[in-house]
Structure formats: C-alpha cells, structure tokens
Backbone as CSV, one residue per row, in Angstrom:
resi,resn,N_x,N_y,N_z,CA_x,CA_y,CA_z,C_x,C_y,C_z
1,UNK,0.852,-1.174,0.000,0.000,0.000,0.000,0.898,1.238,0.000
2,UNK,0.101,2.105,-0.840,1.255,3.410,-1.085,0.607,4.522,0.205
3,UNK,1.636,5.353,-0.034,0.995,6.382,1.368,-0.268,7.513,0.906
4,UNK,-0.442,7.586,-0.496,-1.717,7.844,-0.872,-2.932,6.888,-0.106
5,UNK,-2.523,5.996,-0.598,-3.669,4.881,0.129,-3.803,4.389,1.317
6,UNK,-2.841,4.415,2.114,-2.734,4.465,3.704,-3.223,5.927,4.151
7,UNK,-3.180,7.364,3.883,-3.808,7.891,3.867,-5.196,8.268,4.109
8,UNK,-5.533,7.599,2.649,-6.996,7.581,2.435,-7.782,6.887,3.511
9,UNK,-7.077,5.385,3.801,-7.966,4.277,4.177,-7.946,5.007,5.529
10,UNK,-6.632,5.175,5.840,-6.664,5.574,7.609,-7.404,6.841,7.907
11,UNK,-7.626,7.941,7.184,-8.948,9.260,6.940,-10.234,8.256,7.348
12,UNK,-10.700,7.976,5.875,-12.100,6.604,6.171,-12.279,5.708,7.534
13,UNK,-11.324,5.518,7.862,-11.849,4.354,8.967,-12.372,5.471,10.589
14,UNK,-11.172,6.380,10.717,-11.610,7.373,11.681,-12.581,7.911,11.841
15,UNK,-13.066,8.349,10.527,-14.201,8.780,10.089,-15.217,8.046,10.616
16,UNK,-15.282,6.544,10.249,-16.134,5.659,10.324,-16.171,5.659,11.869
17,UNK,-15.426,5.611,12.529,-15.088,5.289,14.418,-15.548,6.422,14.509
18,UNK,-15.439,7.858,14.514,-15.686,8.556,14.905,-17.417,9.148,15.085
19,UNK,-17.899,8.425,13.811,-19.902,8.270,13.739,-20.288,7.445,14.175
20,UNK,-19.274,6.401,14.820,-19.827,5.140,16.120,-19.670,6.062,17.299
21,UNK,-18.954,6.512,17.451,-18.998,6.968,18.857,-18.745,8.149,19.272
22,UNK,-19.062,9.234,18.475,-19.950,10.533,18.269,-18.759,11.531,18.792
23,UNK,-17.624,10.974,18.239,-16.101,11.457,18.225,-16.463,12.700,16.760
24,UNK,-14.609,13.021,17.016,-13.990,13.948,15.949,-12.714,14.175,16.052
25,UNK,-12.160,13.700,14.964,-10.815,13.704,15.162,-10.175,14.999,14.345
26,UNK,-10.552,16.446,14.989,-10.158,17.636,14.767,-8.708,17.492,15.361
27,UNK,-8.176,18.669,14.708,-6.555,18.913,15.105,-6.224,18.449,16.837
28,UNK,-7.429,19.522,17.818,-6.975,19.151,18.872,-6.766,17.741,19.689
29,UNK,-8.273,16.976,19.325,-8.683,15.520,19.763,-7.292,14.720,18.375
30,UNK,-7.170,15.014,17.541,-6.077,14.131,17.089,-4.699,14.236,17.618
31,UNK,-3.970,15.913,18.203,-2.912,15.821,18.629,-2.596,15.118,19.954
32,UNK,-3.555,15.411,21.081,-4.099,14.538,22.434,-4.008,13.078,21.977
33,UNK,-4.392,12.203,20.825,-5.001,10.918,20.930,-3.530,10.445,20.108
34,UNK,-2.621,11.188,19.368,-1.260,11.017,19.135,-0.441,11.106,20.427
35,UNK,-0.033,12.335,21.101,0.712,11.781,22.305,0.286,10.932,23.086
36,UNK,-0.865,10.717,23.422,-1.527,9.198,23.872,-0.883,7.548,23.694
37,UNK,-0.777,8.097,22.134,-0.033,6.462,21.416,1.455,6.267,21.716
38,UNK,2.178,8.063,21.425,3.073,7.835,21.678,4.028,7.440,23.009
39,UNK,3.170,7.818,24.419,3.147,7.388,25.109,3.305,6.182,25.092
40,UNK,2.226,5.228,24.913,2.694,3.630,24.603,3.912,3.595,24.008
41,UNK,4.195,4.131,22.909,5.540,3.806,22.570,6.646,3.602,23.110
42,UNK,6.817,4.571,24.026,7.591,5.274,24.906,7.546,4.108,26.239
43,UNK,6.605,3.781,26.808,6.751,2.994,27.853,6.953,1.368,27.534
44,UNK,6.781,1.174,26.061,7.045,-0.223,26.021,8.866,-0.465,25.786
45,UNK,9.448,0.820,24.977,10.834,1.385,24.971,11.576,1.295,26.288
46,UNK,10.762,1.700,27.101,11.074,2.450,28.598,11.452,0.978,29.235
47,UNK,10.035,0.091,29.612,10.129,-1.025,30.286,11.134,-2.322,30.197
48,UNK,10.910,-1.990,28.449,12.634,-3.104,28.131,13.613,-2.994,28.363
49,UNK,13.769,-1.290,28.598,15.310,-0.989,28.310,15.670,-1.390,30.225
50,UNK,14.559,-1.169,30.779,14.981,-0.625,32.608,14.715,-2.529,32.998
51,UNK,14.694,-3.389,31.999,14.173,-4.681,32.529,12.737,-5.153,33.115
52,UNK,12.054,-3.877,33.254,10.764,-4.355,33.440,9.731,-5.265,32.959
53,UNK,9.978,-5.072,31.961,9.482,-5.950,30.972,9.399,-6.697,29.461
54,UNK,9.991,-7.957,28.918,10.269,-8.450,27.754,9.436,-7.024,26.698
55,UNK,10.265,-7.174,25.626,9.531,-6.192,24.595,9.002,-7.006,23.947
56,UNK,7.228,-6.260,24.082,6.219,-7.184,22.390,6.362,-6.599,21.504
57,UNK,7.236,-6.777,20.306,7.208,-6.585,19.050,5.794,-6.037,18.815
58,UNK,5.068,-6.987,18.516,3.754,-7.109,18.185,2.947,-5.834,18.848
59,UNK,2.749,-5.564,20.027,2.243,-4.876,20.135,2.928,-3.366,20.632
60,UNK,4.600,-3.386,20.047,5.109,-2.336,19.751,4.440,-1.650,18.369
61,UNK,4.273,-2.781,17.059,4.193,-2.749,16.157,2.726,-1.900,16.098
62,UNK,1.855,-2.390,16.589,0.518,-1.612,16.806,0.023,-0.047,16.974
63,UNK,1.177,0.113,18.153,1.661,1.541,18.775,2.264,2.491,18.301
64,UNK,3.056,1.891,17.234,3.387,2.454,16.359,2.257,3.113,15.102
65,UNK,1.700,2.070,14.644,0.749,2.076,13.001,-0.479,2.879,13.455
66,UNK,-1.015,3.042,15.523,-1.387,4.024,15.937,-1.144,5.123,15.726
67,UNK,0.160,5.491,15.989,0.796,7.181,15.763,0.766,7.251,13.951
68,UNK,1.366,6.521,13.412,1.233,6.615,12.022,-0.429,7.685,11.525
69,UNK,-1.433,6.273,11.619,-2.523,6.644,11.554,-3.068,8.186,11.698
70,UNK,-2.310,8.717,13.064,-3.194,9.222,13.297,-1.676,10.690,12.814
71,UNK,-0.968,10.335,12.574,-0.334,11.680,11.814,-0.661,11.797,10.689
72,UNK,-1.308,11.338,10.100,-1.761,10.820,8.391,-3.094,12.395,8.842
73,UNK,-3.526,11.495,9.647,-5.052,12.141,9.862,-4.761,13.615,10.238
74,UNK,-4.091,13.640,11.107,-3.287,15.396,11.297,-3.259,16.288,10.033
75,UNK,-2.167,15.362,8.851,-1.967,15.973,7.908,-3.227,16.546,6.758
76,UNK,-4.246,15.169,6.884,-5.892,15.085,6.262,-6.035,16.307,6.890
77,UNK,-6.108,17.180,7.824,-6.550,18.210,8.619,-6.342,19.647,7.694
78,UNK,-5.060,18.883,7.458,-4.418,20.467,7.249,-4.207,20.301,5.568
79,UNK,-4.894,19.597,4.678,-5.037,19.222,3.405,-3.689,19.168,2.797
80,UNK,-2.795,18.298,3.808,-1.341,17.880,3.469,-1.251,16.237,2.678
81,UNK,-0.476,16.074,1.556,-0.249,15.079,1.047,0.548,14.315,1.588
82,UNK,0.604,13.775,2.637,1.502,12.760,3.159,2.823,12.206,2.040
83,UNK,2.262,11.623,1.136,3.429,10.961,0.285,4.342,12.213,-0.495
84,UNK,3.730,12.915,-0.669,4.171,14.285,-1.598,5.324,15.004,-0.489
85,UNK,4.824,15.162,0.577,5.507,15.916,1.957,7.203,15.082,2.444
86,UNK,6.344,13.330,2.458,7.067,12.832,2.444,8.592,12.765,1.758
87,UNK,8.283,12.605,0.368,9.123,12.442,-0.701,10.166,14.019,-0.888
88,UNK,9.668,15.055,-0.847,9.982,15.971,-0.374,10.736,16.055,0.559
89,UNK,10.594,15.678,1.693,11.501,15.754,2.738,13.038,14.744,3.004
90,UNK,12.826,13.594,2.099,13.917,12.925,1.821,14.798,13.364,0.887
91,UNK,14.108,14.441,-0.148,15.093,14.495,-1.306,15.740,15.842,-0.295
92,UNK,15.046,16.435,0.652,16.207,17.469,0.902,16.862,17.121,1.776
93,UNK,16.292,16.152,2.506,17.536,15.125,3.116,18.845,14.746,2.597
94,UNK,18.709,13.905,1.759,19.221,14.031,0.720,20.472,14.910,0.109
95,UNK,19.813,16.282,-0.105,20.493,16.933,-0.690,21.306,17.748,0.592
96,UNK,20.720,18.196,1.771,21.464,18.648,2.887,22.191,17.594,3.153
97,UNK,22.541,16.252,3.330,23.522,15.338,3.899,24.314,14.801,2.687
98,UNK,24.179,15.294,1.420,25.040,14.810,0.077,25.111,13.521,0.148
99,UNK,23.655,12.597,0.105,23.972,11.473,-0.382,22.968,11.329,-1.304
C-alpha cells in the first residue's frame, strides 16, 4: 500500500469510528489521541530498556501504526499530502547530507 492509500484508508476508517462513537478527530482531539499512542511507545521502549518488561514486538508494532494513523489524519486536517511531503523531505535530506 502506497501512502496515498494508507492515507486515504486511515482518513475513512476514523471517520467511520468517529460516527460510532460521536467522536472527531479535529486537530486538537487528534494531537491529544497522538501523544496518547506515543506514550505507549515510549513505555514499552522504557520497560525493556529498565528490565521491566520483555519487549512485544507485536504490540510495539501496533503503537506504532497508531501514531502513524493518526499523523496521516493530522496531515488530512491540514489538506497535506503525506506521500508528496514525504518524498519531499527525503530528497532534501538528501540533498542537505550529500547522499
């Protein structure tokens, strides 16, 4: 799946969650429900590193495609092309680090 279409689908499905349960994933409720995820991120990082607890891949992996999701949806906000922004930002990568 291209990031046009991860995009799209991940817009649609919020959408869809959000008329189940009489949500809105406006800038503010999306930036809140992103540090939220990233949080998880952060403590499953946290717990492995201090021994607390084995790391789940798996549901690192989740916590992650959470924050994804919902930066996609940020960008849907602000009528940003994810893949376009994207691609963009590597080529000046790119070109600022000369490779």
């Amino acid at each position: 799946m291209d990031l046009h279409e991860f995009q799209k689908k991940s817009v649609e499905l919020l959408k869809e969650i959000d008329s189940k349960h009489k949500g809105e994933h406006d800038t503010d409720t999306t930036i809140v429900h992103l540090l939220e995820e990233l949080g998880e991120v952060s403590r499953q990082l946290f717990n492995q590193k201090i021994g607390r607890a084995e790391l789940d891949k798996e549901n690192l992996g989740e916590e992650i495609s959470d924050c994804m999701i919902l930066l996609v949806q940020l960008a849907h906000n602000f009528d940003i092309d994810v893949e376009n922004a994207v691609e963009a930002k590597l080529k000046k990568l790119q070109e600022r680090f000369k490779i």
